[in-house]
C-alpha positions as CSV (number, residue, x, y, z in Angstrom):
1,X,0.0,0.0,0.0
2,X,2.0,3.4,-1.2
3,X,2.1,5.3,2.1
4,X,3.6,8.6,0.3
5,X,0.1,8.4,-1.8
6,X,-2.1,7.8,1.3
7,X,0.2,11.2,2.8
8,X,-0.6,13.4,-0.3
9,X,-4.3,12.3,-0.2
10,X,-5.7,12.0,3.4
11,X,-9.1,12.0,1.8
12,X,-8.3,8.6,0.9
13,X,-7.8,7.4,4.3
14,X,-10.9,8.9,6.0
15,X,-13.2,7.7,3.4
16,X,-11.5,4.4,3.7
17,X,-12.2,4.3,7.5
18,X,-16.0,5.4,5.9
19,X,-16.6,2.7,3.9
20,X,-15.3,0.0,6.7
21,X,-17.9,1.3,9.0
22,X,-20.6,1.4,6.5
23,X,-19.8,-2.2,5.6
24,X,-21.1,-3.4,9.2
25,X,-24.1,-1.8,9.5
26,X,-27.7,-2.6,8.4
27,X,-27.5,-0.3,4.9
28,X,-25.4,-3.0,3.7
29,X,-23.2,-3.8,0.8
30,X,-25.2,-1.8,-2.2
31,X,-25.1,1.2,-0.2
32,X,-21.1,0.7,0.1
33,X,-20.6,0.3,-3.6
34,X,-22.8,3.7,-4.1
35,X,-20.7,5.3,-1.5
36,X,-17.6,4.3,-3.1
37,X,-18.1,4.9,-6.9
38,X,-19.7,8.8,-5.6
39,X,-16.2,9.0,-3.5
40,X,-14.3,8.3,-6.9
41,X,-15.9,11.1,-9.0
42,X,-13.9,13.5,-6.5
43,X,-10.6,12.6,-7.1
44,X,-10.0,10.6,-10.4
45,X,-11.3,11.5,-13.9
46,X,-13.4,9.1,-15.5
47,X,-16.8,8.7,-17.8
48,X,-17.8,5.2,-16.3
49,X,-16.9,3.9,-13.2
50,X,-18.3,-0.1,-13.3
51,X,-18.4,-2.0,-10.3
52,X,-18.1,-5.9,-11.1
53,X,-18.4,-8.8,-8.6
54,X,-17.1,-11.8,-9.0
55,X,-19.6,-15.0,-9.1
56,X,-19.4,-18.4,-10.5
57,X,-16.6,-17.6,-13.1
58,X,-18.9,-14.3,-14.1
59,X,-18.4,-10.6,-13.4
60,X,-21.9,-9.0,-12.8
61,X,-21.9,-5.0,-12.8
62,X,-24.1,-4.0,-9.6
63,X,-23.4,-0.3,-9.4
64,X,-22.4,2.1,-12.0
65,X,-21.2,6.0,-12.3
66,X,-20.4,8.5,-15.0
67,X,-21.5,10.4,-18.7
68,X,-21.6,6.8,-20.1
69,X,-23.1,5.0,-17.5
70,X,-27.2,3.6,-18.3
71,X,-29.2,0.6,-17.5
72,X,-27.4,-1.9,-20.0
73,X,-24.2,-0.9,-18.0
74,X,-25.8,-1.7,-14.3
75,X,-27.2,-4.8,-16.2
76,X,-24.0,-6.1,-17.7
77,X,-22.4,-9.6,-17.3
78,X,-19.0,-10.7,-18.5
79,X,-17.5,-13.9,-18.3
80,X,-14.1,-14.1,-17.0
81,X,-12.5,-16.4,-19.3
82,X,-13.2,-14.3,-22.3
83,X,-11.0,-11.4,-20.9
84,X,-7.0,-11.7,-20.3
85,X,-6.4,-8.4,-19.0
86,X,-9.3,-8.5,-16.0
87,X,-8.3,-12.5,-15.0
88,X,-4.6,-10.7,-15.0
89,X,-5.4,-8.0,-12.9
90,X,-7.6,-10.8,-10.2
91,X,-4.6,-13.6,-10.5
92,X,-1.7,-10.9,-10.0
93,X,-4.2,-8.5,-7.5
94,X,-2.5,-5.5,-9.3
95,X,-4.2,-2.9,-10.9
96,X,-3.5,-1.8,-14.3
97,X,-4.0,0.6,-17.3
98,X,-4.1,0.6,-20.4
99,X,-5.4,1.9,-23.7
100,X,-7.5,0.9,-26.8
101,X,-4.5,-0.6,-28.7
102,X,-3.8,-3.2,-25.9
103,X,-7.9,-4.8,-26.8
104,X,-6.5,-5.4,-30.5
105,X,-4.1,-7.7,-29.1
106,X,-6.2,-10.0,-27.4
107,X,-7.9,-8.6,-25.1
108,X,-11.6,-8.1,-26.0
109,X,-13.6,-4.6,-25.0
110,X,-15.5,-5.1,-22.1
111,X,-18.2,-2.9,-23.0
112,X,-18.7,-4.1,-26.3
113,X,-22.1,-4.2,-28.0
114,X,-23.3,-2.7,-24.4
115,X,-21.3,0.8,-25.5
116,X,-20.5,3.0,-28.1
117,X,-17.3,4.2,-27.2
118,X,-15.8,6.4,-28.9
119,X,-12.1,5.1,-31.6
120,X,-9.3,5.2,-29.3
121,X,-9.8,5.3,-25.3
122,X,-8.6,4.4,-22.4
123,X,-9.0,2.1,-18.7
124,X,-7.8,1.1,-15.7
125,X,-8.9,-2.3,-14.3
126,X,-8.3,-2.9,-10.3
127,X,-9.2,-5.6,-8.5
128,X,-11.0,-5.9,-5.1
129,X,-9.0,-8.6,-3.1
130,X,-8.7,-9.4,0.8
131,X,-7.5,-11.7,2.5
132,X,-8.1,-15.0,0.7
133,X,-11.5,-13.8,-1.3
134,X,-10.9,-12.1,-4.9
135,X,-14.3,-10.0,-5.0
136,X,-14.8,-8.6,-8.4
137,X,-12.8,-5.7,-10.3
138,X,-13.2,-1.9,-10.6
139,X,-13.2,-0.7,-14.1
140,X,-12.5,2.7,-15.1
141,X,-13.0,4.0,-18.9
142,X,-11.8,7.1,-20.5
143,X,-13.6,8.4,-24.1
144,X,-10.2,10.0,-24.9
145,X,-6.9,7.9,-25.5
146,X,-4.8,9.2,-22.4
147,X,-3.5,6.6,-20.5
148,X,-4.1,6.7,-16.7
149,X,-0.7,7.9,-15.4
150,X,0.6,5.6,-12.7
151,X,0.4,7.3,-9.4
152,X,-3.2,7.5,-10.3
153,X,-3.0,4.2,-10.9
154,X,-1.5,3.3,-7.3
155,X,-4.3,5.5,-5.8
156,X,-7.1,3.8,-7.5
157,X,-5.3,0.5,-6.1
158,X,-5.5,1.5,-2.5
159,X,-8.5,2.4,-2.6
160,X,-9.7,-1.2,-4.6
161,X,-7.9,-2.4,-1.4
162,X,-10.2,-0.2,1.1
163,X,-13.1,-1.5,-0.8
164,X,-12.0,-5.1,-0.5
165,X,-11.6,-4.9,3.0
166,X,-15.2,-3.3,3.5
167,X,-16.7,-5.8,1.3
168,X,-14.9,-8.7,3.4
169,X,-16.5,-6.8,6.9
170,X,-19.7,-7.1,5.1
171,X,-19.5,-10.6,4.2
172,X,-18.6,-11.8,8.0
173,X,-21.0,-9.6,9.1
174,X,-23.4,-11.0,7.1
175,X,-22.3,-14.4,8.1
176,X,-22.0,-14.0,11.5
177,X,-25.7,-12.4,12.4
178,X,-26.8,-15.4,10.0
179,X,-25.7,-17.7,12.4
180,X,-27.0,-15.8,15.2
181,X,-30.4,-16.0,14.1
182,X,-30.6,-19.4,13.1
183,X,-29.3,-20.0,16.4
184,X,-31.8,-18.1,17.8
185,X,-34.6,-20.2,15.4
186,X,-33.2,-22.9,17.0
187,X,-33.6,-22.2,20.6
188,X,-37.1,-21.1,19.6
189,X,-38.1,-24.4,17.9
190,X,-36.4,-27.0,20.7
191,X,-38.8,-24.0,23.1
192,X,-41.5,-25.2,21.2
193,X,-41.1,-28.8,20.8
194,X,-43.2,-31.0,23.7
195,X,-44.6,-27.7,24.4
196,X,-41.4,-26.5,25.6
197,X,-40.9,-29.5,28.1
198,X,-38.1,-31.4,26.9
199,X,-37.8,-33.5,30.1
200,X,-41.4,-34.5,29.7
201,X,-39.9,-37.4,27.0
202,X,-37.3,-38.5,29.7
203,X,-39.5,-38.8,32.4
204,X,-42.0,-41.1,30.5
205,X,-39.6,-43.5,29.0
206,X,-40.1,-47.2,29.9
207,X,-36.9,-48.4,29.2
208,X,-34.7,-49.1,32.3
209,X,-31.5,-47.5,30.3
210,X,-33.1,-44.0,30.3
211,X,-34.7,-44.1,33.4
212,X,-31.4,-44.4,35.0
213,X,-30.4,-42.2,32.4
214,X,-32.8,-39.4,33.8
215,X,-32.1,-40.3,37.5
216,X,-29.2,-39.4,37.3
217,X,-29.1,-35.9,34.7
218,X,-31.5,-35.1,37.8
219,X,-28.7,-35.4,40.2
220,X,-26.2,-33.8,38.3
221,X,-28.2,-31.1,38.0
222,X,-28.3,-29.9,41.8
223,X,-24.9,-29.2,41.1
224,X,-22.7,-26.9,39.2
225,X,-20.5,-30.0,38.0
226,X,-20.0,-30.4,34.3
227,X,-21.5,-32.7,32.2
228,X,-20.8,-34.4,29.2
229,X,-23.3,-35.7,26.7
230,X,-22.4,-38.1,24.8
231,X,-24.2,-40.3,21.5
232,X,-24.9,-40.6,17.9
233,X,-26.3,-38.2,16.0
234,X,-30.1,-37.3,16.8
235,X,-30.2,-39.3,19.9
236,X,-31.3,-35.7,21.9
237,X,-27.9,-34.5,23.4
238,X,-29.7,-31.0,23.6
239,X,-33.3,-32.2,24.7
240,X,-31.0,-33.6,27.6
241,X,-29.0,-30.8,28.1
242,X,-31.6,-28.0,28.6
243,X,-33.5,-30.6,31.0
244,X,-30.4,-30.4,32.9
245,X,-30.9,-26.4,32.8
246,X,-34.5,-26.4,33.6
247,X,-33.9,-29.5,36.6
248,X,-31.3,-27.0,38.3
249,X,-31.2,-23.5,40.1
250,X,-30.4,-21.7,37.0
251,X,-33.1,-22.3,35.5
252,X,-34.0,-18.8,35.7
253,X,-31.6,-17.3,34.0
254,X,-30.2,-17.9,29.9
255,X,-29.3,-21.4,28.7
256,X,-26.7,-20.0,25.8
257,X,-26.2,-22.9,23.0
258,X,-23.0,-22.8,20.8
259,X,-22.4,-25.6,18.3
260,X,-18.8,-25.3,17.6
261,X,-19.2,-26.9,14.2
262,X,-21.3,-24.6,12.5
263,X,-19.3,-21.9,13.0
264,X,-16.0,-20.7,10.8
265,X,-13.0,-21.2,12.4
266,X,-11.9,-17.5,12.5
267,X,-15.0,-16.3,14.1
268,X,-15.4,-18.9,17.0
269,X,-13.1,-17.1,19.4
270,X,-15.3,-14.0,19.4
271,X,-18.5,-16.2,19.3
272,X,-17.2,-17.7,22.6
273,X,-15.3,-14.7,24.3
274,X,-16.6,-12.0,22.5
275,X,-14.6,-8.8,21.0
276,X,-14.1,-5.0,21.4
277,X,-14.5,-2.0,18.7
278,X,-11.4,-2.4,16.4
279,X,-10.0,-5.9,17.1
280,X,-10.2,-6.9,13.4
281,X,-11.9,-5.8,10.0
282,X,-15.9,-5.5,10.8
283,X,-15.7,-5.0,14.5
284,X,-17.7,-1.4,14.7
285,X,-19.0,-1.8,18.5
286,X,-18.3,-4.0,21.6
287,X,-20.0,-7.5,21.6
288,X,-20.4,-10.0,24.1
289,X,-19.6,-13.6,23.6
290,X,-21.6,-16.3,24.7
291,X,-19.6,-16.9,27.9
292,X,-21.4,-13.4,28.8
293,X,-24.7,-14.2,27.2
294,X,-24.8,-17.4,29.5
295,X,-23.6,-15.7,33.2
296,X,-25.5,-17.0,36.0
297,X,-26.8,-19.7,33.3
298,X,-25.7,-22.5,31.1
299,X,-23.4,-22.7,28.4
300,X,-24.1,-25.7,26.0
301,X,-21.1,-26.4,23.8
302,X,-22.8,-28.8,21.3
303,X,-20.6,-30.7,18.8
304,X,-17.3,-29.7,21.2
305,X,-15.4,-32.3,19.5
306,X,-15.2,-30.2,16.3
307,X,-13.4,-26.9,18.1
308,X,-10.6,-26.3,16.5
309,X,-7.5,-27.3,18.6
310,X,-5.6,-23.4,18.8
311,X,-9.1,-22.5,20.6
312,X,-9.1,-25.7,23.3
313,X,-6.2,-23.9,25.3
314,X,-7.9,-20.8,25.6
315,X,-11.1,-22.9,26.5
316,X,-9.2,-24.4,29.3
317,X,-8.2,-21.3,30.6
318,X,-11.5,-19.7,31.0
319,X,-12.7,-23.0,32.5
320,X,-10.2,-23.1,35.1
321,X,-9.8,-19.6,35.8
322,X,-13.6,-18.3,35.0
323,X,-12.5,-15.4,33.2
324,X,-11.2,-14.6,29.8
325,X,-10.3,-11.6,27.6
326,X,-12.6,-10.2,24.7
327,X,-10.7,-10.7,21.3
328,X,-8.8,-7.4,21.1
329,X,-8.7,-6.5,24.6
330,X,-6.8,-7.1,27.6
331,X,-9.2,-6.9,30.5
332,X,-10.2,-9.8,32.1
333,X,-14.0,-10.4,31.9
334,X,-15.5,-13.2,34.9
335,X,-18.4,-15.4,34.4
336,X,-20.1,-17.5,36.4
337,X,-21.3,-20.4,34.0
338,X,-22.5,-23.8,34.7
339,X,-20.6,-25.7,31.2
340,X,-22.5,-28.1,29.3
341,X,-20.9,-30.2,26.3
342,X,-22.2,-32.5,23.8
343,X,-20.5,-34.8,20.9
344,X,-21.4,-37.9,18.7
345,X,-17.4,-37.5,18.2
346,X,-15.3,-40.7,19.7
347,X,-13.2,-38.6,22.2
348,X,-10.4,-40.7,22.9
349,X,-9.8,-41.3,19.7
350,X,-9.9,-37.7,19.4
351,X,-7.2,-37.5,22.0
352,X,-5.0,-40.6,20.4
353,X,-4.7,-38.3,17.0
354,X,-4.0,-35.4,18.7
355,X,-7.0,-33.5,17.9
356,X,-8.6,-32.8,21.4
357,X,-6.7,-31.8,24.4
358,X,-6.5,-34.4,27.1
359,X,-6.3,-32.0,29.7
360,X,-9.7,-30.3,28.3
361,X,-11.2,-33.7,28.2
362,X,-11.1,-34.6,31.8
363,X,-12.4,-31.1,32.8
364,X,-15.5,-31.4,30.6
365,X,-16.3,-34.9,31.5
366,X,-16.5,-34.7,35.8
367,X,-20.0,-36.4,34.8
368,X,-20.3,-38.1,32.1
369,X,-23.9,-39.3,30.2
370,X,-24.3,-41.9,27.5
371,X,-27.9,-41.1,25.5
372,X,-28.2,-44.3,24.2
373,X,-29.3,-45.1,20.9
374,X,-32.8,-45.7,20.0
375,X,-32.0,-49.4,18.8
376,X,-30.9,-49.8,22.2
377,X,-34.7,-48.7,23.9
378,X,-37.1,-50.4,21.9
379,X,-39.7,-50.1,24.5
380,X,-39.7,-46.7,24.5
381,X,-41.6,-46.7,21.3
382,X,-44.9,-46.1,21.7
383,X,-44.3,-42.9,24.3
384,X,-42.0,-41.6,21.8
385,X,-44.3,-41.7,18.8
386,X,-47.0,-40.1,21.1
387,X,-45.0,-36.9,21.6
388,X,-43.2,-36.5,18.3
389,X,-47.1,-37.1,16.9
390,X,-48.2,-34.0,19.4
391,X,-45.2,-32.2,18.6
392,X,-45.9,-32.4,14.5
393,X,-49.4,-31.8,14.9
394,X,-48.6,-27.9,16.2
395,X,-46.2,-28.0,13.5
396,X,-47.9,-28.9,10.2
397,X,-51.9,-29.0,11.7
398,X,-52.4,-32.7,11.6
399,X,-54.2,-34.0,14.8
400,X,-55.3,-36.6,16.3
401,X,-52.9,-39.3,14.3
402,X,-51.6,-42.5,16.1
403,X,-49.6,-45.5,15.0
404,X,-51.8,-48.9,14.9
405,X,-50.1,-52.2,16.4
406,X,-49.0,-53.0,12.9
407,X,-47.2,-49.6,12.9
408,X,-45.3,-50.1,15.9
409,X,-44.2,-53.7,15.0
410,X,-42.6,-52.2,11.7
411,X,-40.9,-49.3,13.8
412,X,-39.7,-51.8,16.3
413,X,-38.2,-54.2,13.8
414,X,-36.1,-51.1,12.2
415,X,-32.6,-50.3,13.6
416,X,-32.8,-46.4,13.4
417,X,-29.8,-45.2,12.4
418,X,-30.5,-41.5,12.8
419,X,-32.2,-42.1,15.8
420,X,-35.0,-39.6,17.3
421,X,-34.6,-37.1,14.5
422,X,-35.1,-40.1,11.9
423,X,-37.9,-41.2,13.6
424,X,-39.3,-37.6,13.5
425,X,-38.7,-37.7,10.2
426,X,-40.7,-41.2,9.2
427,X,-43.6,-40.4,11.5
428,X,-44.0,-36.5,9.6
429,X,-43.4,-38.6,6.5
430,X,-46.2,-40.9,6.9
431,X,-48.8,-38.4,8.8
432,X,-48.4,-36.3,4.7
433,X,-49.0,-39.4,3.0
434,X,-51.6,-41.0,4.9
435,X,-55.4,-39.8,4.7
436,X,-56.6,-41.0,7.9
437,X,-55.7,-40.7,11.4
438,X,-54.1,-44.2,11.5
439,X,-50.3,-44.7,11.0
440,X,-50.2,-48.8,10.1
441,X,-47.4,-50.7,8.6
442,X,-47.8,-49.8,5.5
443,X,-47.4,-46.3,5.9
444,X,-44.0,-46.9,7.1
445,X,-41.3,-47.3,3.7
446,X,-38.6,-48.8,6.4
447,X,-36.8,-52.1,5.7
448,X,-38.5,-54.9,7.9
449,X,-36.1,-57.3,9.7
450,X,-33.4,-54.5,10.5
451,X,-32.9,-55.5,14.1
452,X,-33.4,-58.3,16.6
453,X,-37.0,-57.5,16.9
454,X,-37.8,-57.4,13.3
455,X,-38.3,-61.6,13.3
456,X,-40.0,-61.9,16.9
457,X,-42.4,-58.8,15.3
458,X,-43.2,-59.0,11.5
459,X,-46.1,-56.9,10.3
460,X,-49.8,-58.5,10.3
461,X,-50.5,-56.8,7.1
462,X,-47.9,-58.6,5.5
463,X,-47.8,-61.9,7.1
464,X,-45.1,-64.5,6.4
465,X,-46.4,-67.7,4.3
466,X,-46.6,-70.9,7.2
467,X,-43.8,-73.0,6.5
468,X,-44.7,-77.0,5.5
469,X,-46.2,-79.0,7.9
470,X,-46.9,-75.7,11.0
471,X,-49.9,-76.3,12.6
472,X,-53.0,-73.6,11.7
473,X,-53.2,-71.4,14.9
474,X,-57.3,-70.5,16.2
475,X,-58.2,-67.5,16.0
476,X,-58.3,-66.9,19.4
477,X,-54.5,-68.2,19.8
478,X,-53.5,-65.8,17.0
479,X,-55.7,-63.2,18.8
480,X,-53.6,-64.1,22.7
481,X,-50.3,-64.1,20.7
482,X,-51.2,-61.0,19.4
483,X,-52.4,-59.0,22.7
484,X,-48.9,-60.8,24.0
485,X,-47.2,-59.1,22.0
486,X,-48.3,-55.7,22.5
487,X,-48.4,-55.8,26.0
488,X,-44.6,-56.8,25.9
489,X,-44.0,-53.7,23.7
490,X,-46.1,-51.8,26.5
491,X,-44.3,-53.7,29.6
492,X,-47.8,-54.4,30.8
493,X,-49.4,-50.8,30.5
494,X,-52.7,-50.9,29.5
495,X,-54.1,-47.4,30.3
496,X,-53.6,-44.1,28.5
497,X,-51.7,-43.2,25.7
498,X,-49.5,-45.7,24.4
499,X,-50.9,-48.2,26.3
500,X,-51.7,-51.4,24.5
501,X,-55.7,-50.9,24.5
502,X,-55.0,-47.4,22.9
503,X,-52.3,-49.5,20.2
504,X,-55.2,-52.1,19.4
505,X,-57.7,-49.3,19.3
506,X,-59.9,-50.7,22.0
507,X,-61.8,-49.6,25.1
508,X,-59.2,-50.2,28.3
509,X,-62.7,-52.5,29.4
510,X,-63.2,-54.4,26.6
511,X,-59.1,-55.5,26.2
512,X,-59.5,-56.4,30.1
513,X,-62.1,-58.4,29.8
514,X,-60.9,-60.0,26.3
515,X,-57.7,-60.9,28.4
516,X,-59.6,-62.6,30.3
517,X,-61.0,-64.9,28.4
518,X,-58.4,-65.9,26.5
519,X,-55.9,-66.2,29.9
520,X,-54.0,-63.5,29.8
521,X,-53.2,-62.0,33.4
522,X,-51.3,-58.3,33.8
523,X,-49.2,-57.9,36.5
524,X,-46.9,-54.9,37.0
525,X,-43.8,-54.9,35.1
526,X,-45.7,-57.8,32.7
527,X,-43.7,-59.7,30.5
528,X,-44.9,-63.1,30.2
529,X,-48.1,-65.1,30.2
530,X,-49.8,-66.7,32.8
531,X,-51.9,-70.0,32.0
């Protein structure tokens, strides 16, 4: 950057400073580019000013200044191939002039067919580069042929630079409140799902796994201890962790979620810690990190086996010491936050290839939890198809749906890879396709026989042909075998929802007394018959 040329036009510097603060507010990047072509009409001589960015191997004008300048101009698209001396300018990121005679050797006219300019002129092409990016170019046309004298040149350059550097703010500005409001969508729709009580599916599971599971998240939660979540992807690390939140004396104040994978690598240290005015390119004002958002709360740090490892040191340190310093300053800021983290990653692994900290490791996991996966909790079926069912119905409007007998014995005899948020997924699936209010077997496109329930519970509406020689069951044994069944599924339950006389679409009465009759007695924890 020439310094001398920044000395002998200070103009060029405050405008600069200008367009860097203008690039992180809400007028946004059109207003920059007006901002910047009006600031060139002061101190360089031109009859179109084009503004170009760079998009897919095109260069779009967006803003456009000067005697020649009209709609086709603001309108124009050039692709990037077709022109040496602009793919020079972006390659080399130097700015450079020349004349009509240099277009007859090679290099087509820009303009052409768009303009009329007049025989023999002259340009200047600069290109808008920061950082890694290449933006677009800057092209400045002359009607008479007088080459663009070089410290003109080397002004123009600086100021592509300024531009460049604006543009880039913009772009992380842009990318950072992006994230912050689908974070924020995020937050709102977990809020929303159960009707905002995420423990409620924890505290109604069946399966003995998850009921320890839940005992002991509850006493955990007394404490200020952290806690790490661990399982596969869509098992409900987060349902879990903000039932932690709301089990224990914060519960009051924020529960602040950070998913370190979803967030660039340059901007997660101010996402976490926060920043000051001025710290790097974009930071107009002081902003708090999530470490502040979440004082006196909770701070979930959801996929924490993807932070990157230059960042786990500094995470340490504000663990241990509960204090940290915004990006850019040196005062130390305290918090007092209860730390949550989740992963599907394998951590010792992690720790074997040198991508996690050890050290980090042991002072996230005081506590450990293992959510198992839903292969693993079978039973837990039919409570869990109940609430996603309510939880759907406020989303898309369709209530009053239940899965039939047959539809549990196809989701029991599936594996569920993705877990919960699969099963979500096949249950909203089915509920569009279906016209009535009953989910059966057949509304379910899931391979049958994908785990160790899938032969001991094959669908009735597709029924296996009897092998040679099997006896022919009564009706009233295919009937018991059947109620067996479900009430195995249920543990016993008969009442309610998800109970087995609300699975068989029967009156609680009527399966009770068709028990019965065919010999079926229900004791608590039921899991066998009784002759």
């Amino acid at each position: 950057m020439p310094d001398e040329l920044m000395g002998r036009h200070p103009e060029v510097t405050q405008d600069a400073r200008e367009l860097v603060e203008l690039a992180t507010t809400e007028e946004g990047v059109g207003e920059l580019l007006r901002r910047g072509l009006d600031w060139l009409t002061r101190v360089v001589p031109f009859d179109l000013a084009t503004l170009f960015l760079l998009k897919e191997g095109k260069l779009e004008a967006v803003a456009a200044r000067g005697p020649l300048a009209n709609q086709a101009v603001r309108k124009h698209s050039l692709q990037l191939s077709d022109f040496p001396s602009l793919r020079h300018a972006l390659e080399t990121r130097r700015a450079r002039a020349f004349t009509e005679e240099d277009h007859a050797h090679g290099d087509g006219d820009p303009f052409d067919g768009v303009l009329d300019l007049p025989a023999g002129h002259s340009c200047m092409v600069v290109p808008l580069c920061a950082g890694e990016r290449c933006y677009g170019v800057l092209t400045l046309d002359r009607a008479e042929c007088v080459a663009y004298a070089q410290p003109v040149v080397d002004l123009v350059e600086v100021y592509g630079q300024m531009l460049a550097t604006a543009l880039q703010g913009a772009e992380q500005r842009v990318a950072v409140e992006r994230l912050h409001r689908q974070d924020h969508e995020h937050a709102k729709l977990l809020e929303s799902q159960l009707g905002g009580d995420s423990e409620g599916i924890l505290e109604s599971s069946l399966s003995p796994v998850m009921r320890d599971l839940s005992r002991r998240a509850r006493q955990v939660a007394e404490t200020d201890t952290p806690v790490l979540i661990t399982g596969e992807t869509g098992t409900g690390k987060e349902r879990l962790a903000r039932a932690i939140h709301r089990w224990s004396a914060r519960r009051d104040h924020p529960f602040v979620s950070l998913n370190c994978a979803a967030i660039p690598a340059g901007l997660l240290e101010s996402e976490l810690f926060g920043h000051v005015k001025g710290a790097f390119t974009g930071a107009n004002r002081d902003r708090a990190g999530r470490f502040q958002m979440a004082n006196g709360g909770t701070l979930l740090l959801d996929e924490i086996g993807e932070l990157p490892v230059e960042l786990q040191a500094k995470l340490l340190r504000a663990l241990q010491e509960k204090s940290f310093e915004p990006v850019g300053s040196d005062k130390t800021v305290k918090a007092d936050v209860r730390i949550l983290a989740a992963t599907h990653v394998d951590l010792h692994q992690a720790i074997a290839q040198k991508r996690f900290r050890e050290d980090l490791f042991y002072r996230l996991s005081v506590f450990p939890l293992r959510l198992p996966p839903l292969r693993e909790r079978r039973e837990d079926l039919p409570q869990l198809t109940v609430f996603l069912l309510e939880e759907q119905a406020r989303r898309i409007g369709r209530r009053g749906m239940r899965v039939t007998a047959s539809g549990l014995s196809r989701l029991a005899a599936y594996d569920w890879p993705g877990n919960l948020r699969e099963l979500a997924n096949a249950l909203e699936r089915a509920t569009i396709l279906t016209q009535g209010q009953e989910l059966s077997a057949n509304a379910f496109d899931l391979p049958v026989g994908g785990g160790p329930m899938g032969a001991r519970m094959a669908s009735v509406e597709a029924p296996a042909a009897l092998p040679a020689g099997a006896p022919v069951l009564t009706l009233a044994a295919v009937q018991r075998e059947h109620i067996l069944r479900v009430l195995t599924l249920t543990r016993g339950r008969v009442y309610g929802e998800g109970g087995a006389a609300a699975l068989l679409g029967l009156k609680p009465s009527t399966l009770q007394s068709r028990m019965k009759k065919l010999g079926i007695a229900r004791l608590e924890g039921f899991t066998a018959e009784e002759a």
